[in-house]
N, CA, C and O of each residue as an XYZ file, in Angstrom:
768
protein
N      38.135     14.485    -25.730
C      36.723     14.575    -25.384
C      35.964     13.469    -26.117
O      36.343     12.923    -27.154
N      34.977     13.244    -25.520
C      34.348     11.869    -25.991
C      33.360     12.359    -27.128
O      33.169     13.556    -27.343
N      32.765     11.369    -27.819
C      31.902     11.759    -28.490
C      30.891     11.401    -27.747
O      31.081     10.566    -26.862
N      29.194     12.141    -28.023
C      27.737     11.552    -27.393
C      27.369     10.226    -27.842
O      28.089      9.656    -28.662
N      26.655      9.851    -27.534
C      26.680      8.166    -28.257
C      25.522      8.618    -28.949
O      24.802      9.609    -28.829
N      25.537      7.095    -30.118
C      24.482      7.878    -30.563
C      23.611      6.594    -30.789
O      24.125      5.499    -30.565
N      22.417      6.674    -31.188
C      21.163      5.560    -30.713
C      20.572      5.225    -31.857
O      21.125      6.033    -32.604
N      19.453      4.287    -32.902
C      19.215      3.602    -33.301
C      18.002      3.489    -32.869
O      17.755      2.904    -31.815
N      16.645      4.291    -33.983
C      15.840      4.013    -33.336
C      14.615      3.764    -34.729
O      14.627      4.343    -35.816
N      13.743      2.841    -34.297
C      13.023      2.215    -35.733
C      12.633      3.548    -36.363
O      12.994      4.678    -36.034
N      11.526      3.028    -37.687
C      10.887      4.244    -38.383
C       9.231      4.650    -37.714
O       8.661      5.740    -37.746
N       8.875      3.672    -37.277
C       7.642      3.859    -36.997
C       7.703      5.189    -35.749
O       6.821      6.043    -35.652
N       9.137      5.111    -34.723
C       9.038      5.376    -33.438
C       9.564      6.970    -34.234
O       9.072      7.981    -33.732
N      10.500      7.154    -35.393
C      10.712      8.369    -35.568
C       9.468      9.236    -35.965
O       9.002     10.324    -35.625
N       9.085      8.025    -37.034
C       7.375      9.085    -37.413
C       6.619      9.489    -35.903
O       6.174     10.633    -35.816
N       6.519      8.861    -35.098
C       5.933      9.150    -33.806
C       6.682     10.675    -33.554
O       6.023     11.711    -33.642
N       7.756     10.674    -33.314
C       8.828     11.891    -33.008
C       8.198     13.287    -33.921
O       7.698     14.360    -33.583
N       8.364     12.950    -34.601
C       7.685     13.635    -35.804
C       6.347     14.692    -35.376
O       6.380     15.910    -35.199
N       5.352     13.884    -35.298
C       3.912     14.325    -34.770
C       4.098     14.981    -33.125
O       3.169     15.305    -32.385
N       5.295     15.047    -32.878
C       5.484     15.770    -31.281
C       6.176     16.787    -31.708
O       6.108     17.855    -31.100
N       6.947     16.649    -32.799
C       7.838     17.990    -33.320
C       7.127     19.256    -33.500
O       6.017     19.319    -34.029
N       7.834     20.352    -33.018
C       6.873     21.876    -33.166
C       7.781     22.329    -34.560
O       8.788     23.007    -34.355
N       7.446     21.976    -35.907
C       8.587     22.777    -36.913
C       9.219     24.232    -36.857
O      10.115     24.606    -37.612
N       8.886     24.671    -36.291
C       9.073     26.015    -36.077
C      10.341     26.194    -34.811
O      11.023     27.218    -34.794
N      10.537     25.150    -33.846
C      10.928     25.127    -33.274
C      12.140     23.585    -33.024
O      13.282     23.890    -32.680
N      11.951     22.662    -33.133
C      12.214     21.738    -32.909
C      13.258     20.843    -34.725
O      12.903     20.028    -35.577
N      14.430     21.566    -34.498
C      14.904     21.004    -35.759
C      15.854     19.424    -35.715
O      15.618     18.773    -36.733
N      16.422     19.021    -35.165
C      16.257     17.715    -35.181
C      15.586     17.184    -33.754
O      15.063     17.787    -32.817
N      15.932     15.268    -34.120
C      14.911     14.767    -33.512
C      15.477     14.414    -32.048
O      14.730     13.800    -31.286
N      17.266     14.917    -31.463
C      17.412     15.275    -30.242
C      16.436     16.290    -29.403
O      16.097     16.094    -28.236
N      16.125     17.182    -30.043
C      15.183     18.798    -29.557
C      14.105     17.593    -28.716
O      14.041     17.351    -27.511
N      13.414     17.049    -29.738
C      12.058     16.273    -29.687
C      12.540     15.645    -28.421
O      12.225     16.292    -27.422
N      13.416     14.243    -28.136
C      13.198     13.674    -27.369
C      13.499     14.536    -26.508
O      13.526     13.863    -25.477
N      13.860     16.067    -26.098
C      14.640     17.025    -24.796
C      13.070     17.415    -24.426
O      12.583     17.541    -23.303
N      12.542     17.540    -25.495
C      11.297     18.356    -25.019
C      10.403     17.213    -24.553
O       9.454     17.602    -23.873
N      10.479     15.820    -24.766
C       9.775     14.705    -24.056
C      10.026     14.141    -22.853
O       9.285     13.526    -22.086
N      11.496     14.513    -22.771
C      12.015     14.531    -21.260
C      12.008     15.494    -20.370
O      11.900     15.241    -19.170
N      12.100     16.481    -20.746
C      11.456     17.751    -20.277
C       9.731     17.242    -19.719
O       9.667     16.780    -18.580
N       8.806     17.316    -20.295
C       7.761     17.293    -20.319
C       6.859     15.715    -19.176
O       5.810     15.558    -18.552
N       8.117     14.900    -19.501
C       8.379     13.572    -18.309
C       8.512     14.152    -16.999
O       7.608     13.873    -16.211
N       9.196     14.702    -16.698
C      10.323     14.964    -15.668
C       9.595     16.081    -14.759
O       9.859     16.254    -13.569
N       8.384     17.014    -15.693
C       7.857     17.963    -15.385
C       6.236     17.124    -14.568
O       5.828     17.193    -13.409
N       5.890     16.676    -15.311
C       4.415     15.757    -15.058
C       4.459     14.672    -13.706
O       3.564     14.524    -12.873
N       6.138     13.784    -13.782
C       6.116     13.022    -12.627
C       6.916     13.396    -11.606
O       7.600     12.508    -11.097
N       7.028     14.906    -11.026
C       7.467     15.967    -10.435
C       5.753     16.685     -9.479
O       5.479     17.141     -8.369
N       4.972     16.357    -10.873
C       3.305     17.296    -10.759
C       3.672     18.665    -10.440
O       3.249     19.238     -9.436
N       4.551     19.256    -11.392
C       4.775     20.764    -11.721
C       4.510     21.390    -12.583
O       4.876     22.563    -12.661
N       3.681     20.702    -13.632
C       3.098     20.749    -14.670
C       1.628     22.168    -14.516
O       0.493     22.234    -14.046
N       2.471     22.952    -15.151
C       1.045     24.025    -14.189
C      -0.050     23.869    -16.001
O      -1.204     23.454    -16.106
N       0.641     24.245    -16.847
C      -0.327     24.285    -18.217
C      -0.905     22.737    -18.564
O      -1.664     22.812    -19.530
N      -0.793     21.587    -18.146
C      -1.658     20.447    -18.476
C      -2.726     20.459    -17.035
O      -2.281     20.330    -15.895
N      -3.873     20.600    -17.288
C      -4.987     20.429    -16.142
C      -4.359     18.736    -15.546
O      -3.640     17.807    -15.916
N      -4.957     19.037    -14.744
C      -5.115     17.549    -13.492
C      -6.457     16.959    -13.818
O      -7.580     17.455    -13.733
N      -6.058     15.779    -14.210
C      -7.319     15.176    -14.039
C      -8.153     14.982    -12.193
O      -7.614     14.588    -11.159
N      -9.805     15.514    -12.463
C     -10.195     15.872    -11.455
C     -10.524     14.409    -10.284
O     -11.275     13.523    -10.692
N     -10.079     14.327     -9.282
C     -10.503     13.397     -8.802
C     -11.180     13.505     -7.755
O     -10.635     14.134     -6.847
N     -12.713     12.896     -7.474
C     -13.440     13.085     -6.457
C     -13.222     13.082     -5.337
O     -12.227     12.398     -5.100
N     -13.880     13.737     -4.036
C     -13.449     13.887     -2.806
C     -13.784     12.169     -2.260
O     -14.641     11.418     -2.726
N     -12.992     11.935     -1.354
C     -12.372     10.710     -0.594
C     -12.400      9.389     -2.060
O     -12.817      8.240     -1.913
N     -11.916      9.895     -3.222
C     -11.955      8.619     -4.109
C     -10.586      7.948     -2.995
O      -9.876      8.352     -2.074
N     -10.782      6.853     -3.696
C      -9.868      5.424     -2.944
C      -9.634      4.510     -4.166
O     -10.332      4.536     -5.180
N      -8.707      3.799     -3.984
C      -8.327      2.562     -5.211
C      -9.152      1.892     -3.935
O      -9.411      2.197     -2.771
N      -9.485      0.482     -5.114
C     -10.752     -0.472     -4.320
C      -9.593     -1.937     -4.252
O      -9.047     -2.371     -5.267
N      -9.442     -2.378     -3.220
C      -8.252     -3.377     -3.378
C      -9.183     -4.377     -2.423
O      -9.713     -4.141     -1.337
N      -9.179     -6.004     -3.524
C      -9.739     -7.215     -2.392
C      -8.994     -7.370     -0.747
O      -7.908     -6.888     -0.425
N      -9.768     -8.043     -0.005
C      -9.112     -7.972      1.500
C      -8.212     -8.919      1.058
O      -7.114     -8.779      1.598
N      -8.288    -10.024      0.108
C      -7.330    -11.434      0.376
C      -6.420    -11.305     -1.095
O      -5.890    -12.302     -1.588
N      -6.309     -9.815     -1.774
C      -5.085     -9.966     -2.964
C      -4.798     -8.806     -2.735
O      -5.002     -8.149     -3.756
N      -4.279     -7.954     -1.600
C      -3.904     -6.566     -1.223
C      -2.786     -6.545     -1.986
O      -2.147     -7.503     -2.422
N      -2.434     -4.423     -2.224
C      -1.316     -4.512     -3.233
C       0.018     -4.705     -2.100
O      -0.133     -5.355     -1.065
N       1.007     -4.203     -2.375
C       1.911     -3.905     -1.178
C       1.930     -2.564     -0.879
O       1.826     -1.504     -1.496
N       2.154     -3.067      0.686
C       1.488     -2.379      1.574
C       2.500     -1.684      2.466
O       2.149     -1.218      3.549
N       4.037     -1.589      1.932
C       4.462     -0.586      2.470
C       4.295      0.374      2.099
O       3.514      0.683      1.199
N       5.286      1.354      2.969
C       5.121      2.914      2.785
C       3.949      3.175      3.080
O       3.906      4.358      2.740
N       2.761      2.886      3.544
C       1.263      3.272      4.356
C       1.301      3.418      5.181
O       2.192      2.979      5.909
N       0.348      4.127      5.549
C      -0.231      4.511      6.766
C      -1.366      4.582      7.066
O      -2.132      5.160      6.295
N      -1.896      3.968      8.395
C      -3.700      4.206      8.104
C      -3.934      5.221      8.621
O      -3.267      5.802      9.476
N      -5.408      5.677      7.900
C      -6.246      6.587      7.978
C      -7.287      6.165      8.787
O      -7.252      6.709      9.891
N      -8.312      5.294      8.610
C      -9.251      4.912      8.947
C      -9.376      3.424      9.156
O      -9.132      2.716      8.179
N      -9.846      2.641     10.698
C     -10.199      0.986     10.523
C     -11.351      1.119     11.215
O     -11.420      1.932     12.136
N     -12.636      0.163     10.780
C     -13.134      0.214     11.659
C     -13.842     -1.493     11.731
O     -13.949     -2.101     10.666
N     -14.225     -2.067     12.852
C     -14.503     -3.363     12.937
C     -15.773     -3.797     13.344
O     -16.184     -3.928     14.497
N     -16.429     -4.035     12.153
C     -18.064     -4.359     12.994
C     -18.427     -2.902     13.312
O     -19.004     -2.601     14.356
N     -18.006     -1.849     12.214
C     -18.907     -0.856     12.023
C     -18.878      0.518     13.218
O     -19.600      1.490     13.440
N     -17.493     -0.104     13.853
C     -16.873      0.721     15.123
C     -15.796      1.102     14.978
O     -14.789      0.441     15.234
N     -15.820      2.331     14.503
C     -13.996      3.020     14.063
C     -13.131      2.766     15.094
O     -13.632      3.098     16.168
N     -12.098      2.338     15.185
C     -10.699      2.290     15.947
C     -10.008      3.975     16.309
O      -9.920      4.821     15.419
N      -9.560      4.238     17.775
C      -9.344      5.121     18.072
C      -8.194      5.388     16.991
O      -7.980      4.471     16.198
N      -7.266      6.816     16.860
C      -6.591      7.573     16.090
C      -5.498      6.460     16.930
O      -4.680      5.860     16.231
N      -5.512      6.266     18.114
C      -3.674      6.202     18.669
C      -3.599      4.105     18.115
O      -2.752      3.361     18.609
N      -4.706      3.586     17.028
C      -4.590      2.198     17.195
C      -4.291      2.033     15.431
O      -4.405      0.931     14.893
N      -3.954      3.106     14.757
C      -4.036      3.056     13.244
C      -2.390      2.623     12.800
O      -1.387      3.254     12.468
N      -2.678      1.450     12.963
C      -1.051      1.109     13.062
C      -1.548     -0.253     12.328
O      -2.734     -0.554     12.470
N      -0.646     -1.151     11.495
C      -0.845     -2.461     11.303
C      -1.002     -3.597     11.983
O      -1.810     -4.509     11.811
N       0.025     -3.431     12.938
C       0.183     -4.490     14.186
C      -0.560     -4.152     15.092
O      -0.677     -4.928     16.040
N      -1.389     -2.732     15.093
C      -2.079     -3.056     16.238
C      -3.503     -3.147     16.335
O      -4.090     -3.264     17.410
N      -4.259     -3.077     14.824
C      -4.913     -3.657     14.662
C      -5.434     -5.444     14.608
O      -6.537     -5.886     14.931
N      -4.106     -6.298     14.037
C      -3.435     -7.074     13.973
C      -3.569     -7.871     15.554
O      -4.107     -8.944     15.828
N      -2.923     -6.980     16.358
C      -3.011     -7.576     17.714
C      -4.499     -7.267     18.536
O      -4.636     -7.883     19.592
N      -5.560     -6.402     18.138
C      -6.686     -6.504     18.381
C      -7.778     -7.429     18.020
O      -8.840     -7.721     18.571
N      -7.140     -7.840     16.821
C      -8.127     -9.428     16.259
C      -7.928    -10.268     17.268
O      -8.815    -10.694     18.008
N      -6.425    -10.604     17.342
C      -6.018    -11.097     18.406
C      -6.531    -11.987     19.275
O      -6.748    -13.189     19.430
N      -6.702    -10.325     20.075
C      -7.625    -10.107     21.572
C      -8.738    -10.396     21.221
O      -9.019    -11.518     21.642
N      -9.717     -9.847     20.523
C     -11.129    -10.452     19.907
C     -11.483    -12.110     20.016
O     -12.469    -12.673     20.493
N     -10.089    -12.727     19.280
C     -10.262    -14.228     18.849
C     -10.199    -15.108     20.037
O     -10.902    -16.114     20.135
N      -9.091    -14.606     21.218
C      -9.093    -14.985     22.465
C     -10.198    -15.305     23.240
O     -10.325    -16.251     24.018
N     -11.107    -14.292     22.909
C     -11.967    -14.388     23.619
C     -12.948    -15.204     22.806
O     -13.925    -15.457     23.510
N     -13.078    -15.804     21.367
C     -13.959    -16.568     21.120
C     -13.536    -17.811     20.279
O     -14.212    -18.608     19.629
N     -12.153    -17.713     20.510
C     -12.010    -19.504     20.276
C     -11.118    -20.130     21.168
O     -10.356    -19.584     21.965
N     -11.362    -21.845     20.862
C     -10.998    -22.541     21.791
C      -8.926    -22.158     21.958
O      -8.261    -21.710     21.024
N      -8.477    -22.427     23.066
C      -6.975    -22.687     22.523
C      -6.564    -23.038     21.664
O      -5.515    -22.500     21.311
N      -6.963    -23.813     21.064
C      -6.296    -24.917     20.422
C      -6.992    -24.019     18.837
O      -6.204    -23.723     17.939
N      -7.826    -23.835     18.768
C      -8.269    -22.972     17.336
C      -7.541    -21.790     17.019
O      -7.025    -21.431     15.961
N      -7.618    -21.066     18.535
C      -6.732    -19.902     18.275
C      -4.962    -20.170     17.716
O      -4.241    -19.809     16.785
N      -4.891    -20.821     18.651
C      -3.271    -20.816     17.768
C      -3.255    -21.560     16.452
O      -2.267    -21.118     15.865
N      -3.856    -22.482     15.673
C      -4.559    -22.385     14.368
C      -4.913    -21.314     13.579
O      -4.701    -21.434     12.372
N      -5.422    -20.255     14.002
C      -5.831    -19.039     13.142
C      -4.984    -18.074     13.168
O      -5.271    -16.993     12.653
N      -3.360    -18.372     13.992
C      -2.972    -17.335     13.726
C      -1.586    -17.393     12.801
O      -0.819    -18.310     13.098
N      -1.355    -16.893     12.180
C      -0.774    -17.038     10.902
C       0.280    -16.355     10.916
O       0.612    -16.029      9.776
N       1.234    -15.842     12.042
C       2.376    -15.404     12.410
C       2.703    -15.925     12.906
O       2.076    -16.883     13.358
N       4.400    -15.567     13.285
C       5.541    -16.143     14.865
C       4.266    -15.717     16.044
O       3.628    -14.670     16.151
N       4.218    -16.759     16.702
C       3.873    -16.749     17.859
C       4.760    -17.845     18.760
O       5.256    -18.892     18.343
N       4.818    -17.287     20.154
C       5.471    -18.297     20.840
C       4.584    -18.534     22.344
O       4.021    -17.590     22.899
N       4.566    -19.805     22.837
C       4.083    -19.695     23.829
C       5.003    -19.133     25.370
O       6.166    -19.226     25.763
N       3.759    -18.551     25.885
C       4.713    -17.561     27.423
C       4.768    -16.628     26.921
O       4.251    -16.284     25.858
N       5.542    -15.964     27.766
C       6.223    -14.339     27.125
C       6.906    -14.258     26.455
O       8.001    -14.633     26.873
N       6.900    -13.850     25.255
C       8.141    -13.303     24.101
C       8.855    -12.332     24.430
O       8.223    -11.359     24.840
N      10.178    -12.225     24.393
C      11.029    -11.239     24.003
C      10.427     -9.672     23.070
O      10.335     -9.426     21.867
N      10.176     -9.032     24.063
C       9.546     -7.576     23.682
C      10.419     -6.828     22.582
O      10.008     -6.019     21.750
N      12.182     -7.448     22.840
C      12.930     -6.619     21.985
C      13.139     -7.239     20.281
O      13.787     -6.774     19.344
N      12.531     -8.113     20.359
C      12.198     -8.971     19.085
C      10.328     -8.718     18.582
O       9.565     -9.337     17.842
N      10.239     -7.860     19.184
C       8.725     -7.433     18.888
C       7.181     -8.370     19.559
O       6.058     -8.010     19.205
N       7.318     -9.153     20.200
C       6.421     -9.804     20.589
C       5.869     -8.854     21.410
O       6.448     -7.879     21.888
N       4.465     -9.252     21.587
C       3.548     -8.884     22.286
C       2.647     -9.818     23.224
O       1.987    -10.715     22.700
N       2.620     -9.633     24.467
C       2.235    -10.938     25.234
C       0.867    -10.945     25.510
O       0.477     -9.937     26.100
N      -0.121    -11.935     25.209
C      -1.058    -12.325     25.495
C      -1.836    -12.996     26.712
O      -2.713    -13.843     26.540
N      -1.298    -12.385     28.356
C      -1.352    -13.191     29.134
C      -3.190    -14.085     29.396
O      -3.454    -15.024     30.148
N      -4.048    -13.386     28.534
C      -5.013    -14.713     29.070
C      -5.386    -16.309     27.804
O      -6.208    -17.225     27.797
N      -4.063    -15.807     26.777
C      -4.067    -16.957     25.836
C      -2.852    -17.884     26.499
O      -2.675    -19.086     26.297
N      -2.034    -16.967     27.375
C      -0.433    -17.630     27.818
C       0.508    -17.595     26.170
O       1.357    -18.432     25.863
N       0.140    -16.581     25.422
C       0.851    -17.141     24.275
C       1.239    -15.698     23.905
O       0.476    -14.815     24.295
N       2.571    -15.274     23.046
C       3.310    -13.816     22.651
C       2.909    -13.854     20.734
O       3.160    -14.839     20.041
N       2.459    -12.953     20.356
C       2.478    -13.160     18.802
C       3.928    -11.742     18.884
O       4.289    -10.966     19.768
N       4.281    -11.952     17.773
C       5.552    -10.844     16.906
C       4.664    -10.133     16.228
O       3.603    -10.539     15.753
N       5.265     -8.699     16.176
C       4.657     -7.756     14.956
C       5.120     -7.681     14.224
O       6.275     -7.712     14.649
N       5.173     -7.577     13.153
C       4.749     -8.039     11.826
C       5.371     -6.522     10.761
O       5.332     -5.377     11.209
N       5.899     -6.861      9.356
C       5.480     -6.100      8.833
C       4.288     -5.167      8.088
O       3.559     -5.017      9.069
N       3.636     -4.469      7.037
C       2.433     -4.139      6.806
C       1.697     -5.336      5.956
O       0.511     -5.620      6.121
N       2.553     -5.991      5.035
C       1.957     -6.862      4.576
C       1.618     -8.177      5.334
O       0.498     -8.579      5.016
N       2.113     -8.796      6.045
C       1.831     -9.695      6.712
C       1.008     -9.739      7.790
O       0.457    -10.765      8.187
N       0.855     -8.151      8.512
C       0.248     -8.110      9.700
C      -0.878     -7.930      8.773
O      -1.845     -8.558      9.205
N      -1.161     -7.272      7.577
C      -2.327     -7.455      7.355
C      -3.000     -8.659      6.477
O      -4.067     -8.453      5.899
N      -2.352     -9.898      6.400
C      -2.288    -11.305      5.914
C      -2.996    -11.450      7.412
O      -4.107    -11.967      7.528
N      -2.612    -11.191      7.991
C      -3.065    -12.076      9.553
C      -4.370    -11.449     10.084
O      -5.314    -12.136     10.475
N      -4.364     -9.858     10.073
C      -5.885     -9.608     10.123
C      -7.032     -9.958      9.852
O      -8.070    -10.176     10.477
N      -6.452     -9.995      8.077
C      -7.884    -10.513      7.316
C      -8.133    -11.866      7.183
O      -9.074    -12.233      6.479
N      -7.274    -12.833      7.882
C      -7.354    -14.362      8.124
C      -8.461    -13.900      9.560
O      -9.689    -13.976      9.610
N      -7.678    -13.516     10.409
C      -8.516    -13.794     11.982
C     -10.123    -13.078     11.266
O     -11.157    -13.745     11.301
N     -10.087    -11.910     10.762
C     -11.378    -11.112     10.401
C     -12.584    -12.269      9.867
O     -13.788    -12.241     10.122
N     -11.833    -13.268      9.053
C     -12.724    -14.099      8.444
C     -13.212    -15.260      9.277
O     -14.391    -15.528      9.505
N     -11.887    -16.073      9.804
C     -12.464    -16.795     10.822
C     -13.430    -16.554     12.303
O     -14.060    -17.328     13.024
N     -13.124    -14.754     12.328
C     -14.283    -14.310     13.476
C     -15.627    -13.939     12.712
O     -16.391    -13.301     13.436
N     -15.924    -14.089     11.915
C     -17.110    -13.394     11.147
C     -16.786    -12.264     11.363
O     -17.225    -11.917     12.460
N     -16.084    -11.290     10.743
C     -16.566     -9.849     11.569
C     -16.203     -9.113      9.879
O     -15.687     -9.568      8.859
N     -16.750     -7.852     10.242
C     -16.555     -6.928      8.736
C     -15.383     -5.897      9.582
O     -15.328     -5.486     10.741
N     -14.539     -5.730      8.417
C     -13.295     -5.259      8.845
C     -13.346     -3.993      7.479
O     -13.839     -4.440      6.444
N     -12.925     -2.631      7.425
C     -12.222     -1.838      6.908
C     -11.704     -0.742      7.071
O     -11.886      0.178      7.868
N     -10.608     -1.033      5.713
C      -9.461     -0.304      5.834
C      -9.661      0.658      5.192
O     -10.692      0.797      4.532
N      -8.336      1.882      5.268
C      -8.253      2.820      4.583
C      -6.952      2.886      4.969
O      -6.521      2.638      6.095
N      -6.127      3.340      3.687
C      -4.892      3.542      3.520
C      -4.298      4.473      2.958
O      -5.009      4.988      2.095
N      -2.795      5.161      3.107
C      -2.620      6.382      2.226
C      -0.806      6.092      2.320
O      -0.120      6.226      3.334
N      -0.286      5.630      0.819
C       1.005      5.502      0.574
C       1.605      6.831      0.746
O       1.112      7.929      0.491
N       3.116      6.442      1.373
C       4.077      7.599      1.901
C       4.132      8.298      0.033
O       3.815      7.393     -0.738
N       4.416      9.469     -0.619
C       4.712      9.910     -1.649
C       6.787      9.095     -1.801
O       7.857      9.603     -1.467
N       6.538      8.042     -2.294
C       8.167      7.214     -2.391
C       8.331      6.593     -3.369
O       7.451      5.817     -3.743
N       9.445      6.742     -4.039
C       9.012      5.553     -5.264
C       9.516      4.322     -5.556
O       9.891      3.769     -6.589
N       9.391      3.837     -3.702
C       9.467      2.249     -3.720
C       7.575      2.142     -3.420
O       7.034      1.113     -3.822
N       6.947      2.906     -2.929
C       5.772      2.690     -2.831
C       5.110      1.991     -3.759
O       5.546      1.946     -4.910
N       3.827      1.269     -3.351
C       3.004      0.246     -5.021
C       1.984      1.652     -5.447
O       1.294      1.720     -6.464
N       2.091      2.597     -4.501
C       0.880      3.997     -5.229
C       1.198      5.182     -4.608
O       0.312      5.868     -4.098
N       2.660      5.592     -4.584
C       3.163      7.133     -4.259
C       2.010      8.042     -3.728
O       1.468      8.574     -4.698
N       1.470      8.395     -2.627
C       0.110      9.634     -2.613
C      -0.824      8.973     -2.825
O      -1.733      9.553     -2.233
N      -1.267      8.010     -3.348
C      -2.276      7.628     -3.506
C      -3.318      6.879     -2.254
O      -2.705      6.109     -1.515
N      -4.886      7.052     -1.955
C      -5.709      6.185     -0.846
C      -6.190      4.916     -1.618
O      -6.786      4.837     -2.691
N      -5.866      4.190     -0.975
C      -6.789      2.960     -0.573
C      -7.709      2.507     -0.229
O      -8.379      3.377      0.327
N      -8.457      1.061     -0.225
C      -9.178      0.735      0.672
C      -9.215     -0.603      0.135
O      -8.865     -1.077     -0.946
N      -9.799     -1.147      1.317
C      -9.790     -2.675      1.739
C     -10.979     -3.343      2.721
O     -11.094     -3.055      3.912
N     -11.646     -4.072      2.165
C     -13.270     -4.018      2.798
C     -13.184     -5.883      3.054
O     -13.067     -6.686      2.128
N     -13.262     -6.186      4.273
C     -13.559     -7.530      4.587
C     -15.219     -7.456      4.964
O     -15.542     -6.434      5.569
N     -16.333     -8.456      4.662
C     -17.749     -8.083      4.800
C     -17.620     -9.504      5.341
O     -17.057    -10.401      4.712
N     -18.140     -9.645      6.470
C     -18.432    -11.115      7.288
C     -19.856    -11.488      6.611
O     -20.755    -10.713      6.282
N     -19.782    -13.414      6.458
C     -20.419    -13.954      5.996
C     -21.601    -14.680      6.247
O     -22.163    -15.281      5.331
């Protein structure tokens, strides 16, 4: 049978150990770190019924710039709205907001600007649908959809070059590749 290994740890970090120790309970300083892992394991679980929750206000949001967003997988939107006009429930998607700037920009720049402002694969004609394109027949041109971060790189490019006020609202899958497990968002483009 093996032995446990055993660890090496400064004085400052034991005195720390120390001030977490219950004497009554806790006789060496294995107990301590069981009851700190314990107490870890319990909190980033949120099963923690005897430590209160810190209270957080109804619809709080993390406040994130339109042009240094965090990452943006694992989201999902909640809310877009453009020029102060919410987007139906069935358009809360990245790309298809994404492909509504799009359509917007089509209609107010030249050819030759539009495919300038757009900041994805695009191909001219019809794209291959099974490679994700989406066809634009009155630009004659297919853009690709995109992942969350990029389709929304490309939003808030077209958002700016259309003047328009764009926002978001976001809500990470609970994952812990996510950049904010559970946590809302938001993301505010204000035309200039």
């Amino acid at each position: 049978m093996m032995s446990p290994p055993s660890i090496n740890i400064s004085q400052s970090l034991y005195d720390g150990l120390k001030t977490v120790a219950d004497p009554f309970q806790d006789t060496t300083p294995e107990a301590v770190i069981q009851k700190l892992l314990d107490f870890y394991r319990q909190t980033a679980s949120g099963s923690v019924s005897n430590v209160p929750a810190a209270p957080k206000p109804l619809n709080a949001a993390m406040i994130f710039p339109p042009d240094g967003p965090p990452d943006l997988r694992f989201t999902k939107l909640v809310s877009v709205s453009l020029d102060g006009k919410p987007m139906a429930k069935s358009m809360l998607y990245w790309n298809s907001i994404m492909f509504e700037l799009v359509q917007i920009a089509i209609g107010k720049l030249s050819p030759n600007d539009l495919r300038q402002a757009i900041v994805v694969n695009f191909v001219e004609g019809e794209g291959a649908k099974e490679k994700g394109y989406r066809f634009f027949p009155d630009a004659g041109l297919s853009v690709q959809g995109q992942d969350a971060n990029q389709a929304w790189a490309a939003t808030a490019h077209l958002a700016k070059i259309l003047h328009m006020n764009l926002d978001v609202v976001m809500k990470w899958e609970v994952n812990d590749k996510a950049a904010y497990p559970g946590q809302t968002g938001q993301m505010s483009h204000k035309a200039v």
